[in-house]
N, C-alpha and C positions, 0 to 999 in steps of 0.2 A: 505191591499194589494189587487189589484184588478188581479183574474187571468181571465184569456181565455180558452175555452174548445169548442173544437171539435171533431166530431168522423163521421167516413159513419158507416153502416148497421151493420159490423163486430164486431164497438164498443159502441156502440150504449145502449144497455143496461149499459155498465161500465159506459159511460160516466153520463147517467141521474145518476146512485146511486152518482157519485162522484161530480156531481156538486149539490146533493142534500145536502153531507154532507158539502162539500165544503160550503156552504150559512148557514147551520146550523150552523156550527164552525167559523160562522161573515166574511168569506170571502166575497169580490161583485164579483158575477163571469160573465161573458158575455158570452154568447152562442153560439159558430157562427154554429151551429148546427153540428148533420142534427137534424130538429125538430119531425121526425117520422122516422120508422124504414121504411126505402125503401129498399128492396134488390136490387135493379139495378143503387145507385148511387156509387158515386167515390168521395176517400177520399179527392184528391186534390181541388174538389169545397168546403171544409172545410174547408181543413190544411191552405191552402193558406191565407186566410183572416185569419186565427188566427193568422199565423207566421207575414203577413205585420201587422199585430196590435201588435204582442210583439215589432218587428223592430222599430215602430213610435213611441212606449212608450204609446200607446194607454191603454195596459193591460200590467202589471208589469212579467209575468210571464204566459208561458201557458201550457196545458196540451193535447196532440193529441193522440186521440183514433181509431186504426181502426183493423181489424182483429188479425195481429200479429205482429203490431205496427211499420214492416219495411217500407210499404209506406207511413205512416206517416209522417218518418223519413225522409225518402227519399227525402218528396215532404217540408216539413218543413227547410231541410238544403238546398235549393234553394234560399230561399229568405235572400238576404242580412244582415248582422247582427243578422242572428238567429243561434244559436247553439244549434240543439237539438241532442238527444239521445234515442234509445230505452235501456229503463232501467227498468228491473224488480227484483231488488234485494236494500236494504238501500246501503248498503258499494255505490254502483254507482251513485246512488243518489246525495249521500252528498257529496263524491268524484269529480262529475261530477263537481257543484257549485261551489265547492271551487276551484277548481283547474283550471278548464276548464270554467268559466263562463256561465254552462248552464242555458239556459233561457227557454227553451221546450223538454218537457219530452214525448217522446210516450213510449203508453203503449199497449199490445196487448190484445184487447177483448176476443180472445180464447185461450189465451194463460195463462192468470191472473187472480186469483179469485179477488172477492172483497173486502180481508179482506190487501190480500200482498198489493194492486194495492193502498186501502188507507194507507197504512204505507207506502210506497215508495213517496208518493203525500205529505205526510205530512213531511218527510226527506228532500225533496228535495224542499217545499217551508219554511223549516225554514232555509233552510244553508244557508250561506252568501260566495262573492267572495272571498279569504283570500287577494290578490292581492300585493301575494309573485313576487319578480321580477321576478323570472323566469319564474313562469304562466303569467306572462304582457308578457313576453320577445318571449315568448311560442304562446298565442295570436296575438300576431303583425305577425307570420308567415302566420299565418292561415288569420288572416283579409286581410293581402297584397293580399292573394291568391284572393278576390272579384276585388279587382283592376285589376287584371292579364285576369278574365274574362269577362269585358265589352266589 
């Protein structure tokens, strides 16, 4: 599985530990940074190119890191075909996948140690979509909605 991982300033330390384990544990991970700790950038020159590469199928799954993981979020469910969530607990994790076909996960740097932030990373890249009719049926609401704003 090849995931995606970005983070600005805020996350920036979670993110290098997790894409360190992430590569340990045989993931290929791609980096869309930041590659150094800047305190004066912004998460959406990150999120953005991680989220358009979960969208193209570039990276199977991504992981978006930045202070307390909402504009992340925010800046991640922008782009077409991405469904992310800020989740810092398992139950939502695997929740989210199954049910909701999440495909990017933010996480808050100051908000999540390192030990929860990897068991939520690894819950929510083993779970699978269940693609119960009613989650499909549930989905097609929510995708219509991209159509609705072109």
């Amino acid at each position: 599985m090849r995931i995606g991982i970005a983070c600005d300033h805020g996350g920036f330390n979670l993110k290098q530990e997790l894409a360190a384990r992430l590569r340990k544990t045989g993931y290929e991970v791609m980096d869309f940074g930041a590659d150094a700790l800047k305190p004066e950038d912004d998460y959406p020159d990150y999120v953005i190119p991680l989220a358009r590469a979960v969208a193209s199928g570039s990276v199977d799954r991504g992981i978006a890191v930045c202070g307390s993981g909402v504009g992340a979020s925010v800046a991640a469910n922008k782009v077409r075909r991405v469904r992310a969530a800020l989740i810092h607990d398992c139950f939502s994790a695997r929740q989210g996948v199954e049910d909701d076909n999440l495909n990017v996960i933010c996480l808050g740097g100051r908000v999540v140690g390192i030990e929860l932030a990897w068991e939520v990373v690894r819950v929510f890249l083993s779970a699978a979509f269940s693609g119960a009719e009613r989650h499909v049926r549930r989905l097609a609401k929510v995708a219509a909605l991209w159509e609705d704003l072109r």
